[in-house]
Structures are given as C-alpha cells and as structure tokens.
C-alpha positions as CSV (number, residue, x, y, z in Angstrom):
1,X,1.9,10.3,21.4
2,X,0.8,8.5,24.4
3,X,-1.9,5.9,24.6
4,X,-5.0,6.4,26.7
5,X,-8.0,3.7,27.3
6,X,-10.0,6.8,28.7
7,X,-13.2,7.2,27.2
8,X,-15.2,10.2,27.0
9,X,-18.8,10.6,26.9
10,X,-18.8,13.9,24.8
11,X,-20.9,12.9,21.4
12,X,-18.5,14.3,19.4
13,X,-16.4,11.3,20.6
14,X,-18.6,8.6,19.6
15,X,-16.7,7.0,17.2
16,X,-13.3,6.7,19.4
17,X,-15.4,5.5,22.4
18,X,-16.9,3.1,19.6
19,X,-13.3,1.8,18.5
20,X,-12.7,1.7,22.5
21,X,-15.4,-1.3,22.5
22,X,-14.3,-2.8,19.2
23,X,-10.5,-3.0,20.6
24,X,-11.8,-4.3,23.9
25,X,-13.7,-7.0,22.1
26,X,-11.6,-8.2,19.4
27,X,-8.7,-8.8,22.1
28,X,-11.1,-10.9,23.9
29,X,-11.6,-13.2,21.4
30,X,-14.1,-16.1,21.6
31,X,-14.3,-16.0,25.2
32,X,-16.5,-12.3,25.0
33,X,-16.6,-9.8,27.4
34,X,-19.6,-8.4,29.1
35,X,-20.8,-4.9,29.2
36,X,-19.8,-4.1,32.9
37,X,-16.3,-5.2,32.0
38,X,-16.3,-2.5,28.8
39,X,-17.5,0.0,31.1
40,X,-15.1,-0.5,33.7
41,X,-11.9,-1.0,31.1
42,X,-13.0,2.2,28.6
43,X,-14.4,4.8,31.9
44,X,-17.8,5.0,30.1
45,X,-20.9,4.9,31.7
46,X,-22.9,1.8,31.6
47,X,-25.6,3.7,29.6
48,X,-22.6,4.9,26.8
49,X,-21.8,1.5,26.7
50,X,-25.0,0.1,25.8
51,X,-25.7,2.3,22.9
52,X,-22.7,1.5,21.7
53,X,-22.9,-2.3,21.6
54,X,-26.3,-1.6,20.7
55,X,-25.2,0.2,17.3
56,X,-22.7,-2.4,16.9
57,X,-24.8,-5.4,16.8
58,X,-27.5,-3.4,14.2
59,X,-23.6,-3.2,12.2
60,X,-23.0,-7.0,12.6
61,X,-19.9,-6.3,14.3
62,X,-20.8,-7.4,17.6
63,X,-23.4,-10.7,18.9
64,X,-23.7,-11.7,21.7
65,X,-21.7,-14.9,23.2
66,X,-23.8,-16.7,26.0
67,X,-23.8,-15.8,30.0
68,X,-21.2,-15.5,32.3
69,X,-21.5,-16.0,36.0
70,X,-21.6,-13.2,37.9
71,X,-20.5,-12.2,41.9
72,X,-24.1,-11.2,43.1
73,X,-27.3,-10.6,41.0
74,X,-28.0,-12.3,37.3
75,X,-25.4,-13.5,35.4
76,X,-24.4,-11.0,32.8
77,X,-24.7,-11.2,28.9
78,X,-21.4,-11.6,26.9
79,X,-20.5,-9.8,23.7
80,X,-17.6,-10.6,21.8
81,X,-16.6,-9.7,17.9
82,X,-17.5,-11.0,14.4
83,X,-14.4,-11.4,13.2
84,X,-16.8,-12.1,9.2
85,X,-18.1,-8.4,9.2
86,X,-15.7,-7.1,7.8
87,X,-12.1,-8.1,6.1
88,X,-9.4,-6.0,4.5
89,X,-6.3,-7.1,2.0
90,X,-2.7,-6.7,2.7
91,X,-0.3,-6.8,-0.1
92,X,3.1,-7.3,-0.2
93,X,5.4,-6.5,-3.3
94,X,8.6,-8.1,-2.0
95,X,12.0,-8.2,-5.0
96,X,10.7,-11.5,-6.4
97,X,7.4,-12.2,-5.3
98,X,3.7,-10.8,-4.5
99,X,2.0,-12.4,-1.4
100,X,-1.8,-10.8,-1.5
101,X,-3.9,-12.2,2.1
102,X,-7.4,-11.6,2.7
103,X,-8.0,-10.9,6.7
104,X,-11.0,-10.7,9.1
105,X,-11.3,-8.2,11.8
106,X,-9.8,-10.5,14.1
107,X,-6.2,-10.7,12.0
108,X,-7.3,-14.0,10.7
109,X,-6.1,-15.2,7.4
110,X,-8.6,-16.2,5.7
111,X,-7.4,-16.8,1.8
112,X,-4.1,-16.5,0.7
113,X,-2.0,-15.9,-3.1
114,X,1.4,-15.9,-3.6
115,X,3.0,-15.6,-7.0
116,X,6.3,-14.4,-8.9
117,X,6.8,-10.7,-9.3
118,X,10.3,-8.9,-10.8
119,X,10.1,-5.5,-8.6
120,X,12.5,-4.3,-10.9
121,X,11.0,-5.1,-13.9
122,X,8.1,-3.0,-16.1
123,X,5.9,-1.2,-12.9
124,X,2.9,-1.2,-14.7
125,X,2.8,-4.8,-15.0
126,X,3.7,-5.1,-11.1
127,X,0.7,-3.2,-10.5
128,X,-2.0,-4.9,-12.6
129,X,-0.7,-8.1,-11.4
130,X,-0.8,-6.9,-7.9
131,X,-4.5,-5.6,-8.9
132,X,-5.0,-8.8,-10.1
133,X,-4.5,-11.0,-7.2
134,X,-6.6,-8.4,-5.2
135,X,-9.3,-9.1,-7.5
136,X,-8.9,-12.8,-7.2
137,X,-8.8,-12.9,-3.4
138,X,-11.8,-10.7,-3.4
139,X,-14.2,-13.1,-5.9
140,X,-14.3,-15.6,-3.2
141,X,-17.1,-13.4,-1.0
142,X,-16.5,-11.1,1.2
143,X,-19.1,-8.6,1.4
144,X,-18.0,-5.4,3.5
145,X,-13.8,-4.8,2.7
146,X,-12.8,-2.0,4.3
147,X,-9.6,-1.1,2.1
148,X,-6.1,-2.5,0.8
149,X,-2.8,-2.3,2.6
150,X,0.5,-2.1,0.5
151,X,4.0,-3.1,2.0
152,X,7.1,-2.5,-0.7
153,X,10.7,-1.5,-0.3
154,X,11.6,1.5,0.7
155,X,12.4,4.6,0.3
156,X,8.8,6.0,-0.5
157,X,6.3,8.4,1.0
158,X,3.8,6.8,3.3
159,X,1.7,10.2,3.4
160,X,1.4,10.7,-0.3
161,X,1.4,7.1,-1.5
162,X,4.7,7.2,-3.7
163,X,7.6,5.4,-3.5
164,X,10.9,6.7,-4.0
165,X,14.0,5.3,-6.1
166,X,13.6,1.8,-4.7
167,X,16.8,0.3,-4.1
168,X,17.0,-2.5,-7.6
169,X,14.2,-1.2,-8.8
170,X,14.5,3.0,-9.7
171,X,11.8,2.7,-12.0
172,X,9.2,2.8,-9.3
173,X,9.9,6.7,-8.2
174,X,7.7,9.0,-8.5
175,X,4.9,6.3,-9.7
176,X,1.4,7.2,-7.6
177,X,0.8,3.5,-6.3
178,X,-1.7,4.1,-3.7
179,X,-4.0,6.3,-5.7
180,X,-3.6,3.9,-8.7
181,X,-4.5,1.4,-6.9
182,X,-7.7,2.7,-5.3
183,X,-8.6,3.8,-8.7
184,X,-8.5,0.1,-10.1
185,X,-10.0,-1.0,-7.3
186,X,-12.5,1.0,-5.8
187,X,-11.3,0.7,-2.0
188,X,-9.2,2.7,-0.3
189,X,-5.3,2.1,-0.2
190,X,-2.6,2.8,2.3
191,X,0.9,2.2,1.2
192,X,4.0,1.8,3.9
193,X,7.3,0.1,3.9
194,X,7.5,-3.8,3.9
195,X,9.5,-3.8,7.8
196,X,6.5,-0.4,9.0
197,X,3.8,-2.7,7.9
198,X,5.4,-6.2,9.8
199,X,6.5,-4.2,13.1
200,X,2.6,-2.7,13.3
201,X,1.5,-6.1,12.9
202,X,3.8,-7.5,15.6
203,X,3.6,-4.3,18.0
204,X,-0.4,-4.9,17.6
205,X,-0.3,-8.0,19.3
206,X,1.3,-6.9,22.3
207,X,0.0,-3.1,22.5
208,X,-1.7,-1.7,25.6
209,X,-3.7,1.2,26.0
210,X,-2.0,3.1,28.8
211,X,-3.7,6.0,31.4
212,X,-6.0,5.3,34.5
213,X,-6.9,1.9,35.4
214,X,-5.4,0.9,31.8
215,X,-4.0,-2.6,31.6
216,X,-2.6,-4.6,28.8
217,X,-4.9,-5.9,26.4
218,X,-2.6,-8.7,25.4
219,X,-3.8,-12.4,26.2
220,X,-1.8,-15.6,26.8
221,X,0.4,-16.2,23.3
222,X,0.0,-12.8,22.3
223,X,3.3,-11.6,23.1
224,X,5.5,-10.5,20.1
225,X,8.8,-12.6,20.4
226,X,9.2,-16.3,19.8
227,X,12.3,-18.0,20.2
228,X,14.5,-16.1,22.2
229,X,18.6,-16.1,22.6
230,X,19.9,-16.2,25.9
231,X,22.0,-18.6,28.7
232,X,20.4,-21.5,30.2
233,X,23.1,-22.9,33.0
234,X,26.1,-21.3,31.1
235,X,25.7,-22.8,28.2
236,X,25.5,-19.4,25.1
237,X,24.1,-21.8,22.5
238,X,21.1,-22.4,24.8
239,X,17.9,-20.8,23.2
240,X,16.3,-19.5,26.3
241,X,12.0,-20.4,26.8
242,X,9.8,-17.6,25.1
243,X,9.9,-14.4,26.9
244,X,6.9,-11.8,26.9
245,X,7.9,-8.1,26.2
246,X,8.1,-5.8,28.7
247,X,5.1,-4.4,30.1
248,X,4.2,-1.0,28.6
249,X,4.4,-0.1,24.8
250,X,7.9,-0.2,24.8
251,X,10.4,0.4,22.2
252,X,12.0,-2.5,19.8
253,X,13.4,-3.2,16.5
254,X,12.2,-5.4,14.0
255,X,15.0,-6.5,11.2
256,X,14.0,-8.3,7.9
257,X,16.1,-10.2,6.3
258,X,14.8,-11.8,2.9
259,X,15.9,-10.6,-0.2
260,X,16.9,-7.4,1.3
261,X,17.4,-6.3,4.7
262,X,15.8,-3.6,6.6
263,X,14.2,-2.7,9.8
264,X,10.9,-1.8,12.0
265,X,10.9,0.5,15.1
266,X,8.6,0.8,17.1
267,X,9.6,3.6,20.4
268,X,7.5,4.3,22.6
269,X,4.3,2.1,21.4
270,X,4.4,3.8,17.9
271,X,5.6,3.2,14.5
272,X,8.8,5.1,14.0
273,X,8.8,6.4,10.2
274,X,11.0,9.6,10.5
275,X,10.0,12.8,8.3
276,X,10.6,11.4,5.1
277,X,9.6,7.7,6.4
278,X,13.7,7.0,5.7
279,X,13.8,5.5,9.2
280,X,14.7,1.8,9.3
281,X,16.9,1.6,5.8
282,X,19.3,-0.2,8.3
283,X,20.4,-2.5,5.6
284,X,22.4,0.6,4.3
285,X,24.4,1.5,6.9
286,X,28.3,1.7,5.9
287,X,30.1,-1.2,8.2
288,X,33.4,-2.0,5.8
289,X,34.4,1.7,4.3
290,X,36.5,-0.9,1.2
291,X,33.9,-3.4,1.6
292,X,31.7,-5.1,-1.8
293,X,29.7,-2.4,-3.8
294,X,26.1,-2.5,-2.9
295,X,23.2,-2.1,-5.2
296,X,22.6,1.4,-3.7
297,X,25.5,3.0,-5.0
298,X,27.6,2.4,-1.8
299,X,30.4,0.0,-0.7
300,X,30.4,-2.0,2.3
301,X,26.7,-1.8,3.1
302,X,25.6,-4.2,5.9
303,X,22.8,-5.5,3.1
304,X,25.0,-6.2,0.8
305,X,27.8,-8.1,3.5
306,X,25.0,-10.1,4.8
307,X,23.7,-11.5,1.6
308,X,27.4,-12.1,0.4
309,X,27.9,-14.7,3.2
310,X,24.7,-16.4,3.0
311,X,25.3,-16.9,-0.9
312,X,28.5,-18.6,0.1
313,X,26.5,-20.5,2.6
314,X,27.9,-18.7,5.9
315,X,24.8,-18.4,7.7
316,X,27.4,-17.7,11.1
317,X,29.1,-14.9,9.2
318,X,25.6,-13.4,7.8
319,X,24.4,-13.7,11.4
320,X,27.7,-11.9,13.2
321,X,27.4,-8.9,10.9
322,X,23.9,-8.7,11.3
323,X,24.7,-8.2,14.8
324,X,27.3,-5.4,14.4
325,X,24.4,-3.7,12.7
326,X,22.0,-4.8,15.4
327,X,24.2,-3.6,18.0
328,X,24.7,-0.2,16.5
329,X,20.8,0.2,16.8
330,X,20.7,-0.9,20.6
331,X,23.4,1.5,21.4
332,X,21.8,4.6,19.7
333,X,17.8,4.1,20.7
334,X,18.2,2.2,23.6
335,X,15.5,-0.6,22.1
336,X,14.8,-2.9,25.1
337,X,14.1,-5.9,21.9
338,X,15.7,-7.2,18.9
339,X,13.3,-9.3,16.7
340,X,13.7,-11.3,13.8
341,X,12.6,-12.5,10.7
342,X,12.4,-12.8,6.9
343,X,12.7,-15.7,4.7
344,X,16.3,-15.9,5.2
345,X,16.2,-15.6,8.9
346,X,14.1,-18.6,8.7
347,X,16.4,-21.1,6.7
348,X,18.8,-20.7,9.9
349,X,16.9,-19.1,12.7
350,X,18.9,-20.4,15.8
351,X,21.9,-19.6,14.2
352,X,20.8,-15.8,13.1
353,X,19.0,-15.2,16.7
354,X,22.3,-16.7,18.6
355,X,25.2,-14.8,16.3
356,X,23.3,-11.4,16.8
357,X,23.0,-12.3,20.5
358,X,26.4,-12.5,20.7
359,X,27.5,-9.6,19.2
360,X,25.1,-7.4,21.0
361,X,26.2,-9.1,24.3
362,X,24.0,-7.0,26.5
363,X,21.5,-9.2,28.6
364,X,19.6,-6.5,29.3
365,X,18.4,-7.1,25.5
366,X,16.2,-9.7,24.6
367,X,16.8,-11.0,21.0
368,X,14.3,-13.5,19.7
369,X,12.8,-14.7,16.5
370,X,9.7,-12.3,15.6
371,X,6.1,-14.4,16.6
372,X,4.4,-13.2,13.6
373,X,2.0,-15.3,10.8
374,X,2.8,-16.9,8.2
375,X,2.9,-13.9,6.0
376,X,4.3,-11.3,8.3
377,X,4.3,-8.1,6.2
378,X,1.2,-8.7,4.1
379,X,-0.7,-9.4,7.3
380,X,0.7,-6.4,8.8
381,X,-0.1,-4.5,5.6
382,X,-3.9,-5.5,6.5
383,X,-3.5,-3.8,9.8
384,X,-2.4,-0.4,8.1
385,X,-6.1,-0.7,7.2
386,X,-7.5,-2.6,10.4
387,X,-5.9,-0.7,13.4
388,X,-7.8,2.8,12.4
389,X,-11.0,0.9,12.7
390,X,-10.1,0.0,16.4
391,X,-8.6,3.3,17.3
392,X,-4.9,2.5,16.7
393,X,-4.1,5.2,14.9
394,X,-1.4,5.9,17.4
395,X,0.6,3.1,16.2
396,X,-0.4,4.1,12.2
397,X,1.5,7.3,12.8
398,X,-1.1,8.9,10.4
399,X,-3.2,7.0,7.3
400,X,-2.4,8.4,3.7
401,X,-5.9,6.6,2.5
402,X,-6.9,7.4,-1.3
C-alpha cells in the first residue's frame, strides 16, 4: 500500500481530503500553516480547502494562528491544530505492570498512571483494573475522547480483538478484550501487540505521504532514531551524532526488550503484522538448539538467552545475542534500521546499541536507540486510535474498532 498526499475533490472524498488538512496541520505544530500552503501540499483547490478548514474550525479542531508574510499581496492567515479537541487513551498491559496515558491530537501526554499488574494472574481482574485506570485518567476532563488503544503481548488477533495463548500468561486466549473493554467503557477499542503499537508510534513521527509534489512531513527532531552506533575516527565504541532515517517510508525494525523481547516492523511505510499478526515474535526464534528452556515450551529461544545474561548482570552478553537475532532480521528483510528500546535496553543503552552493532557489522545499517516518549507503547497504543483520524490508516494496516 503506497502513500499518496493527492487529494481529490470528488465529495465522496471529503473526509480523506479532511484528514489531508488535519495531518498537514498537526505536523506543523505551533508555527500554523496557511491555506495556500494546504492547497499546494494536498492538490486541492483553494475553494476545497476553505470549506474544509471552515468545517474544521465550527469542530474546534482548527483556529487560526496570526499572519504570515507573504511574497506579493496581503499577508496570509495561518491555521494550525487544537491539539485540546480531542484526546484518546493508550494502554499498555506489559508482564508486571499497566501504564494507562491520556493524549491530545498532537501525541501530547497529557496525564499519566502507572501501576502493578500480574499478566499472568486472574484476567478478569487485569481488565477491571485496566478499566479502572481508564476511568481515572478520564475523570480529570476531557470532553471529546475518541477511543482506547490496547498494546499486550502477543500472540493475539488484531482484527477480532483477542489474544491468543500469551506467552506466561495462557489464560488470556480466547478472552474478547477489545469488545469487553468498549462495553465497560463506552468508547471504542482497538487492541494490537505491545512492539505494533510502539513501531506505529515511532514510524508516525517520521512518515511521509509519498506521490506528486509529496514531501516529508517530518520537522526538525522528528526523526525516529536517537543515539545511534557507529565509528567516529576508528574508534567502534564511538556512539556516532543522531542520524535521520532515510528519506521515504522505509523499512525498519523495532526490538523491545523489557520483560520480554519482541519486535516492530515497519516495510515499506506500514505496520507489518503478518496474516495471523504472528509477525515480530522475534524473541522466539531458536539460536542454541540445547540451549535453557523458554517459557514458550522451547529451548534456546533468543528471549529466554537474553534475559538469562542480564539476570547474571551480563548486559555485553545480553547485548551480543541480541545481535545474532538482530542480524538474522537484517539479512532476511533487508531493514535499512535497527531501533531500540524497552526498560532493559534502557538500564545499559550504549552497551545494547554498541554489542548489536557489532554483530550486525553492516554500515550500511543504522542501529540506534528508538526516539520515542516516555511511555513508548501506550503512546503508540493512542495512535492505533489517532492515526485513522488523520488518514493513516495505511500504517494501521486495518482498525478492528468495537
């Protein structure tokens, strides 16, 4: 599926050249963008245009944001987003812990919770408590949400809404999450994997529309990697400056390492799920055929080698076969990045983003720690709900919305 800034003027079409605008706006920020501009980026008319930023003010999604000069004639009127409009929650139900965020249209974080959860423990307590906290953010105001996104371990169905037999925690198979969810809460749901929901969120910050004119819609510091591995004068334990992703939609990988270890793809500018959304259980790929038994059943898993070493405090080791992993992935999708990140990623990033450097060994390949918030899959879990709104559903794959 490619991506295409073309609008079209065909009524039928108003709402996609509406979430034309919306995108246009929201990536200019604060600084606005004036109607001539949205014309010229989306392929509308001028009149198109102005209805549509029309309907959107009435809406409260758009105001307007001063004057800006222009090259000949009066200086033209600025419109940029309300970022307060609207909000929607992400939710992530991680091994150990719920994180629940409450986030404007501009990605903002706006209110926070965090408390322990046993994923393996009775489900229907997991899901009032994750109810719960939904409820709480929700009590402090906002008046338009536009729906709940859920990020868990995998395997489960994004389309239906059910997980599978979670990996530590079989008891969740079969439940219908997403539907009872929106049944005790009265919004819609969309459910995805923890590492789908955090590569959306990063591949949304550095996404371009592509077609005719098109250009990338990503602004100074919006680029998706942080710290990156590389040489600086010879010297392999260098971290090399930030580098921006290539231009394009790309392909990359996102790995996770917290309390479990999986992936993110994103090929071609779009989520990569797979049929059965099975893509991305990279933690359970067989790298020592003798190797320690894994929670899954199977021996030698990469999951269960990497979490071994970093209980016995070898964050190198962890990092090395994370790598051999990593490498493996290069070599069969050709993924021009290798990002980074979870909660133990973090308590040794230079040494994880160095090791699996290393071991990939391919310049060519830029491995860096993921630039994400401070809640990387619930805020990503948000944008299973946002990115519809602004006509990403290209990099949704499809919604499964109860």
């Amino acid at each position: 599926m490619k991506w295409s800034n073309a609008g079209a003027n065909l009524p039928v079409l108003r709402s996609h050249n509406a979430a034309l605008v919306l995108d246009l706006l929201r990536v200019a920020g604060g600084d606005g963008i004036s109607r001539l501009e949205l014309a010229e980026r989306t392929g509308l008319t001028p009149q198109a245009v102005s209805k549509i930023t029309g309907r959107l003010r009435e809406d409260g999604m758009a105001t307007e944001a001063g004057r800006r000069a222009s090259t000949g004639g009066k200086p033209r009127t600025v419109l940029r987003l309300v970022p307060s409009a609207a909000h929607a929650v992400g939710l992530h139900l991680d091994r150990d812990e719920l994180t629940a965020v409450l986030v404007d249209l501009a990605g903002t974080v706006v209110a926070s919770r965090t408390r322990a959860l046993d994923l393996g423990g009775p489900v229907p307590h997991a899901i009032s408590a994750a109810a719960g906290e939904v409820r709480a953010l929700l009590a402090v105001g906002p008046e338009r949400v536009l729906g709940v996104g859920v990020g868990m371990p995998g395997p489960l169905d994004h389309r239906t809404g059910v997980p599978g037999r979670v990996t530590g925690a079989p008891g969740w198979a079969g439940v219908p999450l997403r539907d009872e969810l929106a049944e005790r809460l009265g919004v819609p749901v969309v459910l995805d994997k923890d590492t789908n929901a955090a590569v959306l969120g990063l591949a949304l910050r550095n996404l371009p529309r592509t077609g005719p004119g098109a250009e990338s819609t990503a602004g100074p510091g919006h680029g998706v990697a942080g710290r990156a591995s590389g040489r600086a004068d010879g010297d392999p334990a260098s971290p090399a400056a930030p580098a921006s992703p290539a231009a394009g939609p790309g392909s990359f990988a996102y790995l996770h390492l917290g309390t479990g270890l999986g992936a993110g793809l994103v090929i071609g500018g779009v989520v990569h799920r797979g049929a059965r959304t099975g893509a991305g259980e990279f933690g359970h790929q067989v790298v020592q055929l003798d190797g320690p038994v894994c929670p899954c059943g199977n021996r030698g898993c990469i999951e269960a080698l990497c979490l071994a070493a970093v209980a016995r405090g070898e964050f190198g080791e962890a990092a090395r076969v994370l790598g051999t992993g990593a490498a493996n992935l290069v070599r069969l999708l050709d993924v021009e990045q290798v990002l980074l990140g979870g909660r133990t990623v973090l308590a040794a990033a230079e040494t994880f983003v160095r090791g699996v450097g290393e071991v990939i060994g391919d310049d060519a390949v830029h491995v860096a720690l993921a630039e994400s918030g401070a809640y990387p899959v619930a805020e990503g879990a948000a944008q299973l709900v946002l990115a519809p709104l602004f006509g990403r559903m290209e990099a949704t794959d499809s919604a499964n919305r109860a």
